[in-house]
C-alpha positions as CSV (number, residue, x, y, z in Angstrom):
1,X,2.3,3.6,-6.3
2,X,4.3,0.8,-4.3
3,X,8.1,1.2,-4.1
4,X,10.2,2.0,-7.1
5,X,14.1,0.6,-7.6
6,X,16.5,3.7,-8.9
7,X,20.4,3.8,-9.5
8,X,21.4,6.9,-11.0
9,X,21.2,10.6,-10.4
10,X,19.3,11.2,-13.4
11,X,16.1,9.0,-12.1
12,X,16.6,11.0,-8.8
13,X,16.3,14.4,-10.3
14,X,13.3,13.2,-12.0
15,X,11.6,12.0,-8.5
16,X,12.2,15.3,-6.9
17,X,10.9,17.3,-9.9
18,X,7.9,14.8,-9.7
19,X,7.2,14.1,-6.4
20,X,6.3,16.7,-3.9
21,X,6.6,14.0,-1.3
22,X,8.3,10.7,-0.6
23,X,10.4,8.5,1.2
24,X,13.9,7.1,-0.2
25,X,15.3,3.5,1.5
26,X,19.1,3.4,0.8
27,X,19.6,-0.7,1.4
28,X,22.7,-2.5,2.0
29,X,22.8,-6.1,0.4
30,X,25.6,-7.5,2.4
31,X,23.9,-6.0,6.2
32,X,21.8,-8.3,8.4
33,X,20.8,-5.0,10.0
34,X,19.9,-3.3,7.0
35,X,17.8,-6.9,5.9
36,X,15.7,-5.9,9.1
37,X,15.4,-2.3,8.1
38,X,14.3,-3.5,4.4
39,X,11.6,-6.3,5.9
40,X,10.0,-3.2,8.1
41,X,9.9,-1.0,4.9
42,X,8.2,-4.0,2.8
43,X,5.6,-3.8,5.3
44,X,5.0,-0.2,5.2
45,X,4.6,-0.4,1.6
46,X,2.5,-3.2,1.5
47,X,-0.2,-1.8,4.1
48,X,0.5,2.3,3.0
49,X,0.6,2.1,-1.6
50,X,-0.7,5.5,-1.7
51,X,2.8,6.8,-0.2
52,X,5.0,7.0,-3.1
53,X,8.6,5.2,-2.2
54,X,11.8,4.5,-3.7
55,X,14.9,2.3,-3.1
56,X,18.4,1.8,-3.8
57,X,21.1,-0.7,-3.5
58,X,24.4,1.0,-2.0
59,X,26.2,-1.5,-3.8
60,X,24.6,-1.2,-7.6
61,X,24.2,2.8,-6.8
62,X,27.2,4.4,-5.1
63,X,27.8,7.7,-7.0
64,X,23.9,8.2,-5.9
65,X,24.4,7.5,-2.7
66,X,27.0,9.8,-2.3
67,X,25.3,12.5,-4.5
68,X,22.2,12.4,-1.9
69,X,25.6,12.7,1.4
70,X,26.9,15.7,-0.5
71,X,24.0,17.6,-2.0
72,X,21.7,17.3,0.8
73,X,24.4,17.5,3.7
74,X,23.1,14.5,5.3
75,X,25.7,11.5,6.8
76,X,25.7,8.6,5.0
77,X,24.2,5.5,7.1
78,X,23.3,2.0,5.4
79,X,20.7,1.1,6.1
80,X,18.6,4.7,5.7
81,X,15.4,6.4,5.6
82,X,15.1,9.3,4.3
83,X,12.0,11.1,3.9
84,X,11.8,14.6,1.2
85,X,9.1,16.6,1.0
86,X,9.5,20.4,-1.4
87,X,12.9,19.2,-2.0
88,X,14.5,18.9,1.0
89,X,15.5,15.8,3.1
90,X,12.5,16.6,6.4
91,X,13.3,13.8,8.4
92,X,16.1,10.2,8.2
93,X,16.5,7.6,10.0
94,X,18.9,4.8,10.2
95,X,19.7,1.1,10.8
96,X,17.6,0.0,13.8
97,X,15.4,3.4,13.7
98,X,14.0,2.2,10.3
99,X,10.6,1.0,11.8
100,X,7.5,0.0,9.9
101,X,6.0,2.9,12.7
102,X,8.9,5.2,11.9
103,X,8.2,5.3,8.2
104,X,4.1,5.6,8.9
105,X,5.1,8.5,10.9
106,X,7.4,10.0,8.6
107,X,4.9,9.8,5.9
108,X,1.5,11.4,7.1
């Protein structure tokens, strides 16, 4: 499964009416902190394919960004992990929380 890219709403619906479980990276492009966050993420996905993961750019993907704030009640943070399992956001993390561990954690 690996990690997927998304931008819009549209190919986030989809994922949730897909995918009972999975974890969402929201990346910043311009943080050193959210570099770190992404590195530990690459190597969760690299040693864990089964888990099924998706990413987005703040920058290219704002109106999703803010869709996932508003329609799941959660604070915005860049960088964030945020994993959703039946629908619902069960667990996030952000900026130096984001932990190759964290996310292993987070996804058994």
């Amino acid at each position: 499964m690996g990690k997927t890219k998304i931008e819009t709403i549209e190919e986030f619906s989809h994922v949730l009416e897909k995918e009972n479980k999975f974890i969402l990276i929201k990346h910043s492009l311009t943080c050193p902190i959210s570099k770190a966050a992404f590195d530990e993420y690459e190597q969760f996905t690299a040693e864990h394919e089964t888990v099924p993961t998706y990413y987005l750019y703040v920058q290219g993907a704002k109106e999703l960004s803010n869709h996932i704030t508003e329609h799941f009640d959660i604070k915005h943070e860049s960088p964030q992990a945020l994993l959703f399992e039946d629908g619902k956001v069960k667990w996030n993390a952000s900026h130096r929380s984001i932990t190759k561990e964290s996310l292993v954690a987070a996804g058994e």
